[in-house]
N, C-alpha and C positions, 0 to 999 in steps of 0.2 A: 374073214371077209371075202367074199364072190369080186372078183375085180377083173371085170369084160373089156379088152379092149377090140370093139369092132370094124371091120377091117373092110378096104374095097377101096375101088376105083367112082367120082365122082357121077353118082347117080344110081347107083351100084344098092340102094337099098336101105343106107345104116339109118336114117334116121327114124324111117318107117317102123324098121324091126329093134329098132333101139326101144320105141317108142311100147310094144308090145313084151318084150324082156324088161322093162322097167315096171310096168302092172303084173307080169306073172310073178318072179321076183323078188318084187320089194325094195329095187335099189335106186340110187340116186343116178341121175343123169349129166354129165359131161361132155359138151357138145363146142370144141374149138371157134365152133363155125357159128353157133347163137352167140356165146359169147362178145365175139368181135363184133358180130352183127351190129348186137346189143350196145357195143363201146362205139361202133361207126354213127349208129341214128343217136345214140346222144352225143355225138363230135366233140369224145375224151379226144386228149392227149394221144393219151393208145389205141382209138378210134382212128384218129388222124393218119396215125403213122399206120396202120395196119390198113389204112382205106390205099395208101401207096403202094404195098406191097400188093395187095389182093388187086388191086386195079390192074398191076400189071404182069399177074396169074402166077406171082412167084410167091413162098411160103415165108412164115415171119421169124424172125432169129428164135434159134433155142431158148436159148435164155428165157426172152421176154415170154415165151409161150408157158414154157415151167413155171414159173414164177407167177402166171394167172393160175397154173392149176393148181399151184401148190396151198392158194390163196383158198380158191374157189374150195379145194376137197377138204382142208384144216376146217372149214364153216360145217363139215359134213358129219362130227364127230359123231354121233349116233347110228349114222347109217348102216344096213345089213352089206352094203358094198356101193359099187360104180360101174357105170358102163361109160368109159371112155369113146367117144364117137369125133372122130377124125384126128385123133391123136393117136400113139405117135405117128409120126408121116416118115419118120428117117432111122436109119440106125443109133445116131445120136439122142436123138429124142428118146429111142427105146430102151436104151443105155441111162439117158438120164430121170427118164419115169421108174424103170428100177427103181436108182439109187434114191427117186426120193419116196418112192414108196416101202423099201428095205430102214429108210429112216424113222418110218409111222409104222415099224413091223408089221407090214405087209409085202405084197406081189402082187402081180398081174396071173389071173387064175387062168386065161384060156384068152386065146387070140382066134377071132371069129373071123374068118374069110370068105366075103361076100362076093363068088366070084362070077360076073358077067362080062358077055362078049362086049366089043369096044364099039360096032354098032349101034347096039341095043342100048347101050351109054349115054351114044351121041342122042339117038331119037328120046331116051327119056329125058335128058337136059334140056332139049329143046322144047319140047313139052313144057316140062314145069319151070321155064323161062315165059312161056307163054301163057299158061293159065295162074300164074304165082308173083309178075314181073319181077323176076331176080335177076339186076343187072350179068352177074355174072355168069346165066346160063344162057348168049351168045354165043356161034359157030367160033368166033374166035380164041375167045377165052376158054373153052371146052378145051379148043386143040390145043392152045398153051398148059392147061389143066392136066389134059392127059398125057403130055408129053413130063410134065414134069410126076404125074403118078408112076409111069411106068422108067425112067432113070433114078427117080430118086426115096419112091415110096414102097414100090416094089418088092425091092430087096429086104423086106420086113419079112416078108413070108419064110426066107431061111431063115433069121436071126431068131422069127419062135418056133420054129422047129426043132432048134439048135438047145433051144430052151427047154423044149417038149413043151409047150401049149401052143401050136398050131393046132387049129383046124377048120379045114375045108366045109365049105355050105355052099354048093350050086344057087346061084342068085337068080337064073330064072324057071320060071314057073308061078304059081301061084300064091297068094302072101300069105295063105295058109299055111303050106305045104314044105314054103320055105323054112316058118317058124315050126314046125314042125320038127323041122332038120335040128336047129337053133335049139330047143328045149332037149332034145337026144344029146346033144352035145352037152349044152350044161349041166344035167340031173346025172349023166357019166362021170360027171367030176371028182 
């Protein structure tokens, strides 16, 4: 199984390019952040609590997040693979996506690093806070966002190096050009 997990700083690209690796592909799509979405606008349980977290730009316990994917990817039994898209966010998480993917004898085949400047970040969140209304892509919450991308999410890009499935993808330019990048990398695998 192909198992993407795509990587970056918030506005940085993955759902766009998630979105184009799942049609070239053929794999299933894992998206933290629809997810919740999905659990906030039907005001679950886990909706609720995760509308407090994310309201106040902090990320939601290990645990409860594994235990959505582990939910979500056991429904995927067929599938040619996954593109995890804002998962893992922490060494933890990267740690515990392993192990539960080493439980369904699998891995994580290649860790996709979508990397743009922190500018370039800020003007596109603000953007698709404005033509998209997503509360959470406000000047405030950005900078709580990216503060907490760069202490505590960051530090991913050694852990899958460490691993050997890093790799680097220049995040700006054009959306061709990017996946471009994106498809060299995977067909290398």
């Amino acid at each position: 199984m192909l198992n993407i997990v795509i990587f970056g700083a918030p506005g940085s690209g993955k759902g766009t390019q998630s979105e184009r690796i799942i049609e070239k592909f053929g794999l299933n799509h894992i998206s933290t952040g629809d997810v919740l979405r999905a659990e906030i606008k039907n005001e679950t349980a886990l909706g609720k609590t995760a509308k407090g977290y994310i309201d106040q730009g902090q990320l939601l316990p290990d645990e409860l997040i594994i235990n959505i994917l582990a939910s979500v990817l056991d429904g995927m039994k067929e599938s040619k693979g996954v593109i995890f898209d804002g998962f893992p966010r922490t060494i933890p998480q990267a740690e515990a996506l392993k192990v539960m993917l080493n439980e369904r004898g699998q891995d994580v085949s290649v860790m996709l690093d979508l990397d743009v400047p922190e500018e370039e970040l800020v003007t596109r969140l603000l953007k698709r806070g404005e033509e998209c209304g997503r509360a959470d892509d406000n000047m405030e919450t950005i900078k709580k966002r990216l503060l907490v991308y760069n202490t505590q999410t960051s530090p991913l890009k050694e852990y899958y190096k460490k691993e050997g499935k890093y790799q680097y993808i220049k995040g700006l330019g054009t959306m061709e050009g990017i996946f471009s990048d994106i498809v060299s990398a995977v067909e290398s695998l």
